[in-house]
C-alpha positions as CSV (number, residue, x, y, z in Angstrom):
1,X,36.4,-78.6,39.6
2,X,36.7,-79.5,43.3
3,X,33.7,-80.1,45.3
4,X,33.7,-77.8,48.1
5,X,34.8,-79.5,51.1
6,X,37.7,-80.4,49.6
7,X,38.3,-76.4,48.3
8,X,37.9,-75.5,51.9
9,X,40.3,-77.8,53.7
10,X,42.8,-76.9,51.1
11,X,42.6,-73.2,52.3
12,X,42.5,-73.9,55.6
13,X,45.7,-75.9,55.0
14,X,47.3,-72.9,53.1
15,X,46.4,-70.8,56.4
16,X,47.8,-73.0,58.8
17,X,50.6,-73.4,57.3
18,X,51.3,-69.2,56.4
19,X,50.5,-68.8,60.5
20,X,53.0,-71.9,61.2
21,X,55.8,-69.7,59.1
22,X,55.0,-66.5,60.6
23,X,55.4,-68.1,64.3
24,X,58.5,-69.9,63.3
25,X,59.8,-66.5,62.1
26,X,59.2,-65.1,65.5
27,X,61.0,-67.6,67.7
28,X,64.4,-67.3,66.0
């Protein structure tokens, strides 16, 4: 079980990186 800091930055992570893909998708 993850405290939840850690749970949070790993989501936040997972959303910057969805966004990152989207943008990327955009340009080209």
């Amino acid at each position: 079980d993850m405290p939840g800091g850690l749970r949070l930055l790993s989501s936040a992570i997972i959303a910057l990186v969805r966004l990152n893909v989207r943008w990327m998708q955009k340009q080209f």
